[in-house]
C-alpha positions as CSV (number, residue, x, y, z in Angstrom):
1,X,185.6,-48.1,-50.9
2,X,187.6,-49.7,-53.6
3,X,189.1,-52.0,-51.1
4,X,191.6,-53.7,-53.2
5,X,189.7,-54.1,-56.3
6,X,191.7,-51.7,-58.5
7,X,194.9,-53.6,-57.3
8,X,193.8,-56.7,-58.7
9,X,192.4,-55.8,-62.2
10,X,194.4,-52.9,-63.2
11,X,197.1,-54.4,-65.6
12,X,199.5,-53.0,-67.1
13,X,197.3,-52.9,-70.2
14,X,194.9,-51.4,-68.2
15,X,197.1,-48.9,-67.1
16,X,199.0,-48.0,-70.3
17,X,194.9,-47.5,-71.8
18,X,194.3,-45.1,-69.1
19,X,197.8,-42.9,-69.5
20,X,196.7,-42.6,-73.2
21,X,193.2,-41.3,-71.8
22,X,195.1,-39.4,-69.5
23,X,193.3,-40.9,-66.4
24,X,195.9,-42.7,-65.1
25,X,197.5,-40.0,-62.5
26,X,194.0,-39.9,-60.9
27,X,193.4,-43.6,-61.1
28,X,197.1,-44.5,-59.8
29,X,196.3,-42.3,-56.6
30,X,192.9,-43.5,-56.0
31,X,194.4,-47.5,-56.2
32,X,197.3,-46.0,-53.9
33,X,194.9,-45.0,-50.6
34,X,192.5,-47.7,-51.4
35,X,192.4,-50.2,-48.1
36,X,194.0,-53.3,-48.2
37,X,191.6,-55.8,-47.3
38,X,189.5,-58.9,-48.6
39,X,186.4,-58.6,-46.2
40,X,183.0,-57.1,-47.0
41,X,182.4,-54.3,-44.7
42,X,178.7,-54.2,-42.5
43,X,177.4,-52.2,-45.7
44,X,178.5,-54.6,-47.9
45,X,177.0,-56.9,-46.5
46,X,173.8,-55.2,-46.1
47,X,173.5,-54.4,-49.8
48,X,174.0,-58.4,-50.2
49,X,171.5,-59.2,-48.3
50,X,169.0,-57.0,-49.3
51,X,169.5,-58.4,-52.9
52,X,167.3,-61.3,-55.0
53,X,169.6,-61.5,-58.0
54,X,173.0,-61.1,-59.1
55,X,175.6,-61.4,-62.0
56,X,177.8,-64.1,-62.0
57,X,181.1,-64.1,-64.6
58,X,183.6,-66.7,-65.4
59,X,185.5,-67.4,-68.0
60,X,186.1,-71.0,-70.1
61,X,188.8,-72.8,-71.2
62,X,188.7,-70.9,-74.8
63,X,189.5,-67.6,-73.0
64,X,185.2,-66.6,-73.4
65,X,183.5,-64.8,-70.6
66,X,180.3,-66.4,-69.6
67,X,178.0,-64.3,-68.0
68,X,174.6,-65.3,-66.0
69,X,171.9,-64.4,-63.7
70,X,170.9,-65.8,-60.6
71,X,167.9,-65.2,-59.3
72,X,166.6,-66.2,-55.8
73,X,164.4,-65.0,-52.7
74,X,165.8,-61.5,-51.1
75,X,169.3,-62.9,-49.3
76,X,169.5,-66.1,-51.1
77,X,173.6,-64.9,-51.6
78,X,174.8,-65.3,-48.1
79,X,177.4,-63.3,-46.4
80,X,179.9,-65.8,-44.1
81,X,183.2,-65.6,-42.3
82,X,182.4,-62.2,-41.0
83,X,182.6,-61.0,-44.9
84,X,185.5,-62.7,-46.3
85,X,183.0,-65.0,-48.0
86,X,180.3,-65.5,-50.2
87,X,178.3,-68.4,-50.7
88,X,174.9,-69.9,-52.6
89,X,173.1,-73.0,-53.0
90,X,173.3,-73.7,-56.3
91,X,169.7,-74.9,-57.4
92,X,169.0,-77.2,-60.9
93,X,168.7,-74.8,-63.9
94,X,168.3,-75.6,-67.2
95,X,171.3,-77.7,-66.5
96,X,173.7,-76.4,-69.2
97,X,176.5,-75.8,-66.1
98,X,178.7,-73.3,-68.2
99,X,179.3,-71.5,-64.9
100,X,180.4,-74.9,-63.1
101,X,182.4,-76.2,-65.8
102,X,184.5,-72.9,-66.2
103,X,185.2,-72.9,-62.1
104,X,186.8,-76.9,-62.6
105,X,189.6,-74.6,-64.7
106,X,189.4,-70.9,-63.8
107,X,187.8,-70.4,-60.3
108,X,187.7,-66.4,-60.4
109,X,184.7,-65.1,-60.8
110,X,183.0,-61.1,-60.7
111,X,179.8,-60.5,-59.7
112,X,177.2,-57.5,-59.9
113,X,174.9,-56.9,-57.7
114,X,172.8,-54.0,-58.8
115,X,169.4,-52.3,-56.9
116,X,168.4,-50.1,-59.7
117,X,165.4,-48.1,-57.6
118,X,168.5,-46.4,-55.2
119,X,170.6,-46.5,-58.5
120,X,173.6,-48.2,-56.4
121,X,175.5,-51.2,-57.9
122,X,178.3,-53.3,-55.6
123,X,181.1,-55.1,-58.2
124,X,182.8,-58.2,-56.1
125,X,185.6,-60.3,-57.2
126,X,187.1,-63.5,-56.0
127,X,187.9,-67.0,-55.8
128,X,185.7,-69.7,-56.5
129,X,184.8,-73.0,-55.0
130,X,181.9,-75.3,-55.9
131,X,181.4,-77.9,-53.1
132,X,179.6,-80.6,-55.0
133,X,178.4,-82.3,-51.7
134,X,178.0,-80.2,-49.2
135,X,177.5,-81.3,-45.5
136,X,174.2,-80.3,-43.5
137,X,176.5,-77.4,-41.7
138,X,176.8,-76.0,-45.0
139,X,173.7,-76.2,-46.3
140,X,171.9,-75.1,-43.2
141,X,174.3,-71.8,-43.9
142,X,173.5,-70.9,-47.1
143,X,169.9,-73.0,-47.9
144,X,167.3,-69.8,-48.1
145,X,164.4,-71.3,-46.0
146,X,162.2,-69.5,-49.4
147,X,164.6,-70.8,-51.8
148,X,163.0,-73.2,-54.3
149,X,164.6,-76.1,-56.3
150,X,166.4,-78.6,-56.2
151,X,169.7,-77.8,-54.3
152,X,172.7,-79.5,-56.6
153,X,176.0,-78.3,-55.4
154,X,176.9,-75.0,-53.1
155,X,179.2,-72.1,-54.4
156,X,181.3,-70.0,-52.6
157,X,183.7,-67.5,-53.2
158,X,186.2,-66.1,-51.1
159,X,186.1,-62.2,-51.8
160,X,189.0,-60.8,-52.9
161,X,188.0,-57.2,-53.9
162,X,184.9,-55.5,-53.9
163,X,184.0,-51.5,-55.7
164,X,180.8,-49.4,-55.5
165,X,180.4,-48.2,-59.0
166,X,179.6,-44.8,-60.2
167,X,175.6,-44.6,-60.4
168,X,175.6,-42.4,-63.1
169,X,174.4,-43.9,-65.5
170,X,171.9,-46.8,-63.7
171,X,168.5,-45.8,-64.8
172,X,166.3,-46.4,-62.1
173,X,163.3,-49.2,-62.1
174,X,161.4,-50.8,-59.3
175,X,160.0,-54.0,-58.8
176,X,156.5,-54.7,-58.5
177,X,157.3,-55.3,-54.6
178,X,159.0,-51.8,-54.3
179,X,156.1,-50.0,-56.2
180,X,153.6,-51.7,-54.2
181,X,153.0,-48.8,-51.5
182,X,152.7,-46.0,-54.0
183,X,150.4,-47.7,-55.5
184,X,148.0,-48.6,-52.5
185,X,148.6,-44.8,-51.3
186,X,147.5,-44.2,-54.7
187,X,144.1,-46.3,-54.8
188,X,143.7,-44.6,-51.2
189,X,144.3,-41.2,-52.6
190,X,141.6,-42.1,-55.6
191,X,138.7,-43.1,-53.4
192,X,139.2,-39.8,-50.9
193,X,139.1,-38.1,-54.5
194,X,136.2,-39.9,-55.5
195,X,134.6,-39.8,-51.9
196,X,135.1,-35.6,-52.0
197,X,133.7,-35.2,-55.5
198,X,130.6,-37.4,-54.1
199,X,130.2,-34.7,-50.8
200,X,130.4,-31.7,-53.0
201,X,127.4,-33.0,-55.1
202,X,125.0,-33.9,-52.3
């Protein structure tokens, strides 16, 4: 569901690049029945929870993107306000604070969040806050009990727009947690191999 993504990027440079393509009839309609809305639905929020990293973008003062991973325990992004928001604990990195420094000028932000073994990616837009001192309530709500760090601040962003993106072209991986099974069914599958080749012999 495009859920008024389209309606808040498409520019008119945006458009006029995709009536030279000759997209834009197809893209106009598909903006036109998207819902209007600014609240992660109960799959949107399962995909976020089910996620231990994501892609954070901002954009500094001199008009350059800045683009950055975060990383954390499975659900470290929390889902709050029944969807309309989004919100992490922000724990001490290699204390550069690009990211932070953009959001004291230009609080939008995108983010990707991408599970590349189910070849799905969820693109989220919205509005920035970073709550330098944030009260126990707060932390209590977004503090991953297997989050580690230092917690310095806590972000959160109040979605404006959300898109599942094509997965055409997402090549799949898998983390060593996802491939774990197949490979245990595969060490069980080896010894009944090796325990049948033994039989035949005797």
């Amino acid at each position: 569901m495009v859920h008024a993504y389209l309606q808040e990027l498409v520019t008119p440079a945006v458009a006029a690049v995709q009536e030279q393509q000759g997209s834009r009839p197809a893209q106009a309609r598909h903006v036109a029945h998207a819902e209007v809305g600014e609240r992660l639905g109960p799959d949107e929020a399962a995909f976020v929870a089910s996620r231990d990293w994501f892609v954070l973008a901002t954009v500094g003062e001199t008009g350059w993107p800045y683009v950055q991973h975060r990383g954390g325990p499975a659900g470290f992004l929390r889902v709050l306000d029944d969807g309309a928001t989004l919100a992490w604990a922000d724990v001490r990195g290699n204390r550069q604070y690009l990211s932070v420094g953009n959001l004291a000028t230009r609080p939008r932000v995108s983010l990707l969040l991408l599970d590349q073994a189910r070849q799905a990616r969820l693109k989220v837009i919205g509005e920035a806050e970073v709550v330098e001192e944030p009260d126990d309530a707060l932390l209590a709500a977004v503090r991953h009990p297997e989050q580690a760090g230092r917690v310095e601040r806590v972000v959160r962003v109040r979605v404006r727009g959300y898109d599942w993106n094509c997965p055409q072209h997402i090549t799949p991986r898998f983390t060593a947690e996802e491939l774990a099974p197949l490979l245990s069914e595969l060490e069980s599958l080896r010894a009944e191999v090796e325990r049948l080749r033994r039989s035949a012999a005797t």
